[in-house]
C-alpha positions as CSV (number, residue, x, y, z in Angstrom):
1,X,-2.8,-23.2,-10.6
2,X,-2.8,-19.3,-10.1
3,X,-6.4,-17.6,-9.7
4,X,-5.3,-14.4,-11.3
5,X,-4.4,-16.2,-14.1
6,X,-7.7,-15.8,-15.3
7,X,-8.3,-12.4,-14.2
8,X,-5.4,-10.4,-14.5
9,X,-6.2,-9.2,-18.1
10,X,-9.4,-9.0,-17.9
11,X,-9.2,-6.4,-14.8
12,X,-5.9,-4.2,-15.6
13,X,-6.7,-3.2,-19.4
14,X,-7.0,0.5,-19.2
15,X,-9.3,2.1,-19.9
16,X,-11.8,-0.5,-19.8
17,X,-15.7,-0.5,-19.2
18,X,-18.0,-3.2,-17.6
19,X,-21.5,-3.4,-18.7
20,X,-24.1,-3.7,-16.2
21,X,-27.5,-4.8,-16.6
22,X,-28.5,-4.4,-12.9
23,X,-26.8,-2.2,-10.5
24,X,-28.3,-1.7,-7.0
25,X,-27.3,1.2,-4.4
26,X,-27.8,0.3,-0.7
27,X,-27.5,2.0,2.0
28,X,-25.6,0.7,5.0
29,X,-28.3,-0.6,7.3
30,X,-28.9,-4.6,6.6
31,X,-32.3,-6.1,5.4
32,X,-33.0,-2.4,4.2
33,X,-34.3,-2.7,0.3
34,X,-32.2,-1.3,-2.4
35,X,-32.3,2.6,-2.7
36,X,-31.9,2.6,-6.5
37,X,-31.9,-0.3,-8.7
38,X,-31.3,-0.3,-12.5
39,X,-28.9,-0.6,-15.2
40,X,-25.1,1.3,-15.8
41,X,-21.2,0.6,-16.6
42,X,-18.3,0.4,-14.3
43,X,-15.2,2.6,-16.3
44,X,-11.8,1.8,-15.2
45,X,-10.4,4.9,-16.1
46,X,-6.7,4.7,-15.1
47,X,-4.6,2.6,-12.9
48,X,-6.3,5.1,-9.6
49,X,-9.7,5.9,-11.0
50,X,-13.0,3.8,-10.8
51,X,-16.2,5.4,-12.0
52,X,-19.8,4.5,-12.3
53,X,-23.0,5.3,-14.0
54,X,-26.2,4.3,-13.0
55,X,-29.6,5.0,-14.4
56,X,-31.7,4.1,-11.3
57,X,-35.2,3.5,-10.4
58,X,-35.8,4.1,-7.4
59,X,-38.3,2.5,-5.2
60,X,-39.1,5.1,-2.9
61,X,-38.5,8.5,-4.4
62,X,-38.2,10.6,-1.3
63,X,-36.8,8.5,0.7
64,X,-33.9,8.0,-2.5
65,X,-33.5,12.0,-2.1
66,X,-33.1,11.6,1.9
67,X,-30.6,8.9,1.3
68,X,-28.3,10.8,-1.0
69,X,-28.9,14.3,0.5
70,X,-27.3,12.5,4.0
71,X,-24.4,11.3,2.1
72,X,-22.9,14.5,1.0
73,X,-23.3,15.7,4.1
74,X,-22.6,13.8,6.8
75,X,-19.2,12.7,5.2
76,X,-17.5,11.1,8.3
77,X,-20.7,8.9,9.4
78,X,-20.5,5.6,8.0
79,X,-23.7,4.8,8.6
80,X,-25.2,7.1,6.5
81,X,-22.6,6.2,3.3
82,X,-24.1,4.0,0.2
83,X,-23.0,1.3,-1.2
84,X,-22.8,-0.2,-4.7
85,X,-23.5,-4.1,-6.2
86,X,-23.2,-4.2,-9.8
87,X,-23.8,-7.5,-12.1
88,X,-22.1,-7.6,-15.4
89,X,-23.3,-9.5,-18.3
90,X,-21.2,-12.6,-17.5
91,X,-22.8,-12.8,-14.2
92,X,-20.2,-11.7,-11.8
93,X,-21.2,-9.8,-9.1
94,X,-19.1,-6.8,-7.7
95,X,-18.9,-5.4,-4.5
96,X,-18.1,-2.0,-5.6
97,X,-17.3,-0.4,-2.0
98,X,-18.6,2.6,-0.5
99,X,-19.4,5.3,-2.9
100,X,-21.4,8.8,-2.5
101,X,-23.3,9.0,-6.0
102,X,-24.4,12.7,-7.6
103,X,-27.7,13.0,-9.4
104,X,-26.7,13.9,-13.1
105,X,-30.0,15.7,-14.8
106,X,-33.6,15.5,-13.5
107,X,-34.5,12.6,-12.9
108,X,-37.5,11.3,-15.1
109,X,-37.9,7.7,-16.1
110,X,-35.1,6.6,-13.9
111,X,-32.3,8.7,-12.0
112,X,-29.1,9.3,-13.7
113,X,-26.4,8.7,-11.2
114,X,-22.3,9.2,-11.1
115,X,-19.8,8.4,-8.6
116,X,-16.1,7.4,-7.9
117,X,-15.0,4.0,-6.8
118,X,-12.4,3.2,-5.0
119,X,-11.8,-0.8,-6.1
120,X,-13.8,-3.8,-7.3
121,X,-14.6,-7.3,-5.3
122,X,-15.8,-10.2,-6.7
123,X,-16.2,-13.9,-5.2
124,X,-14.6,-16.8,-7.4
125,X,-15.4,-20.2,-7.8
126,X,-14.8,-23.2,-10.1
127,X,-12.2,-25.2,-11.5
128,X,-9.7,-22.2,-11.9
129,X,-9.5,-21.1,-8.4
130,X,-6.1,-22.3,-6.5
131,X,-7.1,-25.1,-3.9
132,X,-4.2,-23.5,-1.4
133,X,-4.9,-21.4,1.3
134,X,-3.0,-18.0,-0.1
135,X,-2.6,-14.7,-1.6
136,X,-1.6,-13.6,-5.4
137,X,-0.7,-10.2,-6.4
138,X,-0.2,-8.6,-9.0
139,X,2.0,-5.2,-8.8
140,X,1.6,-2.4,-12.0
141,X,3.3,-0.9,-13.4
142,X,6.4,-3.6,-13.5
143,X,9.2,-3.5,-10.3
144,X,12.3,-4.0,-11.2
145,X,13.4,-6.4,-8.3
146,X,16.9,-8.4,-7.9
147,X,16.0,-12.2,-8.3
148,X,18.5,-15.2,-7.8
149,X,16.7,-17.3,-11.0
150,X,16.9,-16.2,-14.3
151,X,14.6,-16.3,-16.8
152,X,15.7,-16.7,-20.0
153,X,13.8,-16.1,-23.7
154,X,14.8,-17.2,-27.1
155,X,13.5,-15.5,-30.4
156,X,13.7,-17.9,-33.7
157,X,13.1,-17.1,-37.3
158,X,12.2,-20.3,-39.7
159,X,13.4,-22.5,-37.2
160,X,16.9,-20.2,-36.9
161,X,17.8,-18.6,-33.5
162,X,18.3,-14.8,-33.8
163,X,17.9,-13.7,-29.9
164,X,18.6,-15.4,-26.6
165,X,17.9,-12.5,-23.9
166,X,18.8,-13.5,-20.5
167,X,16.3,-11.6,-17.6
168,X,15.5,-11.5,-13.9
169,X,12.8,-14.2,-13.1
170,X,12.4,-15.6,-9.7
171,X,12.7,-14.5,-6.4
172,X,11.8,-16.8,-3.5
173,X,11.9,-15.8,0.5
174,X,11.5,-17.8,3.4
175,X,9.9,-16.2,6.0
176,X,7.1,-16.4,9.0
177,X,6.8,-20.5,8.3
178,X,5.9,-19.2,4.6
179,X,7.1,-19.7,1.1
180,X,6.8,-16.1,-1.1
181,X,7.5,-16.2,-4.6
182,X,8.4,-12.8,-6.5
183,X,8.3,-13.6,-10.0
184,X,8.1,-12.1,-14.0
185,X,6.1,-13.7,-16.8
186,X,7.5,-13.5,-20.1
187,X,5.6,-10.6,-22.4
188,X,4.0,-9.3,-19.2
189,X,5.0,-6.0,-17.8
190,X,3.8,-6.9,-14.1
191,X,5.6,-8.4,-11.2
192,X,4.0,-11.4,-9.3
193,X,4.0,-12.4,-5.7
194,X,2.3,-15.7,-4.4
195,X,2.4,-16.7,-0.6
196,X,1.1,-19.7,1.2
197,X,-0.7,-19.1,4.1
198,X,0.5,-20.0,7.9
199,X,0.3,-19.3,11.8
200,X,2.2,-16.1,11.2
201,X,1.2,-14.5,8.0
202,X,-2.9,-15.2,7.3
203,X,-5.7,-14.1,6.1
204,X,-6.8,-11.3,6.1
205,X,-3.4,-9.5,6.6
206,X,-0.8,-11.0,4.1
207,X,-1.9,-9.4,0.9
208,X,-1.2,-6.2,2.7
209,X,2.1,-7.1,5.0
210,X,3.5,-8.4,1.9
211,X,3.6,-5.1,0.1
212,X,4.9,-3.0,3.3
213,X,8.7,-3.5,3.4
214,X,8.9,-2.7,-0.4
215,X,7.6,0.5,0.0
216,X,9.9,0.8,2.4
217,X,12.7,-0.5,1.0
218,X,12.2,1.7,-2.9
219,X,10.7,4.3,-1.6
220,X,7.7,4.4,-3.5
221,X,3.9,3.7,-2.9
222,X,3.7,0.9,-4.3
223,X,0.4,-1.0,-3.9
224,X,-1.0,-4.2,-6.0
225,X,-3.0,-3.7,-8.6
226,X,-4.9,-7.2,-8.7
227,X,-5.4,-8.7,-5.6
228,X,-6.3,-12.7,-4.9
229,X,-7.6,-14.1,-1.7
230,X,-7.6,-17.9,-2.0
231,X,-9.4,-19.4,1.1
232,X,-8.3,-23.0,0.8
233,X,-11.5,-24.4,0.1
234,X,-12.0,-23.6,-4.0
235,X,-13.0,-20.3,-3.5
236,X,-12.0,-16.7,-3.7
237,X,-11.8,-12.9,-3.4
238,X,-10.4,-11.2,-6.1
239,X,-9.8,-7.5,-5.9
240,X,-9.1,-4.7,-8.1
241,X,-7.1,-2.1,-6.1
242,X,-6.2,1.5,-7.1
243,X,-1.8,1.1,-8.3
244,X,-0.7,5.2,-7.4
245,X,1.8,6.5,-10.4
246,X,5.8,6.0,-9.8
247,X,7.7,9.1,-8.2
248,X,10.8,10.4,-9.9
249,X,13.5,11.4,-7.6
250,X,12.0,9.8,-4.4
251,X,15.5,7.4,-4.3
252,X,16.1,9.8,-1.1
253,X,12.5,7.8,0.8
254,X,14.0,4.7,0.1
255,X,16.1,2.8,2.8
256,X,18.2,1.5,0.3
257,X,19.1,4.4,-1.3
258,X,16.4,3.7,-4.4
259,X,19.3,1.0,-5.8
260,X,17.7,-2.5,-4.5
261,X,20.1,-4.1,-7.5
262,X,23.0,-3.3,-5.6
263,X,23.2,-5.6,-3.0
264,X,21.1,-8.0,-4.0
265,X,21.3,-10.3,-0.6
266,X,20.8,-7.0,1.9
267,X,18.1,-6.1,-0.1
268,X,16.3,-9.9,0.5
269,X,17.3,-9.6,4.0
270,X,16.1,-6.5,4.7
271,X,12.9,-7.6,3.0
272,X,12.5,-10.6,5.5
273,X,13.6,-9.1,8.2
274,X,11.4,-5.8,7.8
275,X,8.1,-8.2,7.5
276,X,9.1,-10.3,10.4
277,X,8.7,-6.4,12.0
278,X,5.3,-5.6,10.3
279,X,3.6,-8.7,11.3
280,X,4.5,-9.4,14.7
281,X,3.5,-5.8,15.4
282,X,0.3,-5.6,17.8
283,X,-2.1,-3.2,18.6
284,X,-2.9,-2.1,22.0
285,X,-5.8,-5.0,22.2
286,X,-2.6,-7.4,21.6
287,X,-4.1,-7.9,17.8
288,X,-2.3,-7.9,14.3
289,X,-2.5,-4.6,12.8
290,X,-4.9,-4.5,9.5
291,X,-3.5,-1.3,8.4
292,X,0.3,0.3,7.5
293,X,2.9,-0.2,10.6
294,X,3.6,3.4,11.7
295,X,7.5,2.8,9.9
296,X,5.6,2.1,6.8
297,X,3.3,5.3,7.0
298,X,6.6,7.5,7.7
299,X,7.7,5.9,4.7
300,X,4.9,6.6,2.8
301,X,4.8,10.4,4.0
302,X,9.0,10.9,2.7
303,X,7.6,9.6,-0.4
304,X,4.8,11.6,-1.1
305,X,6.6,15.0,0.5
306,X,9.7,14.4,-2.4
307,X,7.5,15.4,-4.7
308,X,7.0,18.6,-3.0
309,X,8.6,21.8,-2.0
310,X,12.3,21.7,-0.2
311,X,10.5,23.3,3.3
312,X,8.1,20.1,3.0
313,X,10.5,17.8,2.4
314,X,13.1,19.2,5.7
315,X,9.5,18.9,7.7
316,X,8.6,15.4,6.7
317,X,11.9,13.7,7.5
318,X,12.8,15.7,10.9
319,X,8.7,14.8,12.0
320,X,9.5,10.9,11.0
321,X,13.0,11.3,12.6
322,X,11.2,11.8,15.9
323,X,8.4,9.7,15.3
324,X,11.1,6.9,14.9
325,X,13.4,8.2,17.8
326,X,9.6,8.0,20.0
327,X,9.5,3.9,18.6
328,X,13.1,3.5,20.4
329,X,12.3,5.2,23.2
330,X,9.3,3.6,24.2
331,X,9.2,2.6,27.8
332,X,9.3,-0.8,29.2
333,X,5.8,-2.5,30.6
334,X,6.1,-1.0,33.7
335,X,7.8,2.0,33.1
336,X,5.9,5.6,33.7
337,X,6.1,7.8,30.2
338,X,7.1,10.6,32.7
339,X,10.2,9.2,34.1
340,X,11.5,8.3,31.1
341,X,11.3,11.3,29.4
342,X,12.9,12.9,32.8
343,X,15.8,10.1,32.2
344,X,16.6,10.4,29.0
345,X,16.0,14.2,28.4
346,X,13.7,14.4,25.2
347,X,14.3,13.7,22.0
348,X,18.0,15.8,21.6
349,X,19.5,13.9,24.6
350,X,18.4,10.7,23.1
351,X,19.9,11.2,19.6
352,X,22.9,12.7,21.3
353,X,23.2,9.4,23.0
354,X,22.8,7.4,19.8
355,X,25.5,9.1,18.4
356,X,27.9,8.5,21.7
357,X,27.1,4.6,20.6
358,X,28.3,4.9,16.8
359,X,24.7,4.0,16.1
360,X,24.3,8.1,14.5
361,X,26.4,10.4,13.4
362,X,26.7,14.0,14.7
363,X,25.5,15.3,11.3
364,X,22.3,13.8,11.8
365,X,21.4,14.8,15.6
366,X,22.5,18.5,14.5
367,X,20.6,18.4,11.3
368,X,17.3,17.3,13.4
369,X,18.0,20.0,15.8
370,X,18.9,23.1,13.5
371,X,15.3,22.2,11.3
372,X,13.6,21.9,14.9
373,X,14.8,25.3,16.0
374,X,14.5,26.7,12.5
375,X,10.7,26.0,12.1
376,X,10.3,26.7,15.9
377,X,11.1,30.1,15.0
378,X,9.1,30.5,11.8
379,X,11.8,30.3,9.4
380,X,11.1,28.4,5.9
381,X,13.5,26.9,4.1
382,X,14.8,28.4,1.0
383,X,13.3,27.2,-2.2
384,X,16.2,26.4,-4.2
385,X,19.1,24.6,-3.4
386,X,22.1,26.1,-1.0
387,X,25.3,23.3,-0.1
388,X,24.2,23.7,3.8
389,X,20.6,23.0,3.3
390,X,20.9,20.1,1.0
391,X,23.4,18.8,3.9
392,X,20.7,19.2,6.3
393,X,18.0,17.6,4.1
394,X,20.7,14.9,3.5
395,X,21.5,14.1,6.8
396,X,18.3,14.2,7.9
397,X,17.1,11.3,5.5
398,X,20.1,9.2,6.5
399,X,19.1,10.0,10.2
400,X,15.4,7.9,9.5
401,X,17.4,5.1,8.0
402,X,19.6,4.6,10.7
403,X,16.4,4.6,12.9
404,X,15.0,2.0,10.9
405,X,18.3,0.1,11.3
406,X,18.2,0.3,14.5
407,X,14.4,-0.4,14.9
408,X,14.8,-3.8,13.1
409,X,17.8,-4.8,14.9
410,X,15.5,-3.9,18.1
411,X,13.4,-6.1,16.5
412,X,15.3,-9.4,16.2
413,X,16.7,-8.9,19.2
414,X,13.7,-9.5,21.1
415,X,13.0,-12.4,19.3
416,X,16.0,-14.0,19.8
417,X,14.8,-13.7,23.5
């Protein structure tokens, strides 16, 4: 038994509103009463925006005006940020996030409030929650992702067969002591993920790791939509996450070239092997890492710059071509940062070495170097295309996936140790 089977459409139909009869805005100090408490609608606008309205009473009225007035302008001190719980008419109570309301009108009767969301939590219970200790997620819009099972539909009319369509259905990868399945439903334009739960991949970090290497790997920001956090015990959280639109023309962020049907068993690998990296990562306090690995954000920055100027896009891949060179040239334990910079000579010397190992090619450590100079002496790059800047722009993206390479292979060979 899934739990997002019984939430999926009710949470991604867009646009969609839930009816509140009680909303209460808190602020973010504990045992403090409720700011503003009253009735209002949560509108799921798109697949990225999550409004509110809120016709509050409040039960102080200056101190409601103090409280809000702080918010806008003290926008980096959490403590001084609101919250919002909302009840719908079936009950369900949602942990609507951190939110900073504006007064709509004068406030008369009660105070007419709107703000922007940023997702939805609630806690599940019952007979429909999954008794295993896991995650569910639900990606939309629909990947298209190779899978080794095939899922096949057939169409009759008056008992007479008039279609037999043969698609991609299952996907299953073995990995940190866990079994992930990527599946498709028939008539359901979503791709599914489900993951037990183990020593290496657990709560609460697997519903994020298990996203990481396929933005990565396509070269897109691609978050899930519907989120499920099953606990083991018959309960769980369900989430409603922002899902950012599809870029066109980003197949030059992706390690695999945008084309994951090519190679269908590199693209698995790569998969495993990249959330092997992402999981075993630790921060400096030796602890998992809650957020994007630092491979994953460069990712997410090439993404986000192809949809941007040429001069934007040369910046963005030379910046994560040294960020990635800096992962490989980390020092040992008890190596000082200042000797090894002394014995390897920077970032050119290092890529110049990489290329003396086959590892690079000279196209990419001159590429690198010629956008480094380039911007070091206030030059822009043109906006429109010329053969020796789209070379440049070209071997600086297959410069960051040869880093990666070479970062995952760094990878597995310290574990093999």
């Amino acid at each position: 038994m899934r739990t997002l089977d019984q939430w999926k459409s009710r949470l991604t139909a867009v646009p969609s509103t839930i009816d509140c009869p009680e909303m209460r805005l808190l602020s973010n100090r504990d045992r403090e009463p409720p700011i503003l408490v009253g009735p209002g609608h949560i509108d799921i606008r798109s697949s990225t925006a999550i409004d509110f309205t809120m016709y509050g009473a409040p039960t102080d009225g200056g101190d409601a005006f103090r409280h809000l007035k702080r918010a806008r302008e003290n926008l980096y001190e959490v403590i001084d940020q609101l919250r919002l719980i909302a009840t719908d008419y079936e009950g369900t109570e949602w942990a609507c996030g951190w939110t900073r309301p504006e007064l709509k009108g004068n406030p008369k009767f009660c105070w007419p409030l709107t703000g922007r969301l940023t997702s939805l939590v609630t806690q599940a219970t019952g007979p429909f929650v999954s008794q295993d200790s896991g995650v569910e997620l639900v990606f939309q819009p629909k990947l298209d992702l190779p899978m080794n099972e095939t899922m096949v539909s057939i169409s009759t009319l008056d008992g007479e067969e008039i279609e037999h369509r043969r698609s991609p259905g299952q996907q299953t990868v073995h990995v940190l002591d866990s079994e992930i399945k990527f599946f498709y439903k028939p008539s359901d334009e979503s791709l599914w993920v489900t993951a037990k739960t183990s020593d290496k991949l657990k709560h609460p970090f697997a519903e994020n790791w298990i996203g990481e290497p396929l933005r990565i790997l396509l070269g897109q920001l691609v978050f899930p939509r519907v989120v499920a956090r099953n606990l083991g015990n018959g309960t769980a959280q369900v989430w409603l996450r922002p899902s950012p639109r599809r870029f066109r023309n980003s197949g030059i962020a992706s390690l695999i070239g945008g084309a994951p049907f090519g190679s269908p068993g590199k693209f698995w690998g790569l998969y495993a092997n990249l959330l092997k990296l992402v999981a075993e990562a630790r921060d400096e306090q030796g602890q998992p890492n809650f957020q994007p690995h630092r491979i994953t954000r460069f990712y997410e920055e090439i993404a986000q710059a192809t949809q941007g100027s040429r001069w934007v896009l040369c910046m963005t891949l030379a910046s994560a071509g040294e960020g990635l060179a800096k992962m490989l040239m980390r020092p040992p334990p008890q190596e000082d940062k200042k000797k090894l910079r002394s014995r390897r000579g920077g970032i050119t010397g290092y890529l110049l070495k990489l290329v003396e190992r086959g590892a690079l090619q000279e196209s990419n450590a001159r590429a690198w170097s010629a956008v480094r100079n380039e911007v070091m002496h206030g030059n822009l790059v043109s906006p429109w295309a010329t053969e020796q800047e789209d070379k440049h722009i070209l071997a600086l993206a297959d410069l960051v996936h040869r880093l990666t390479h070479e970062l995952i292979g760094e990878h597995a060979r310290m574990r093999e140790q």
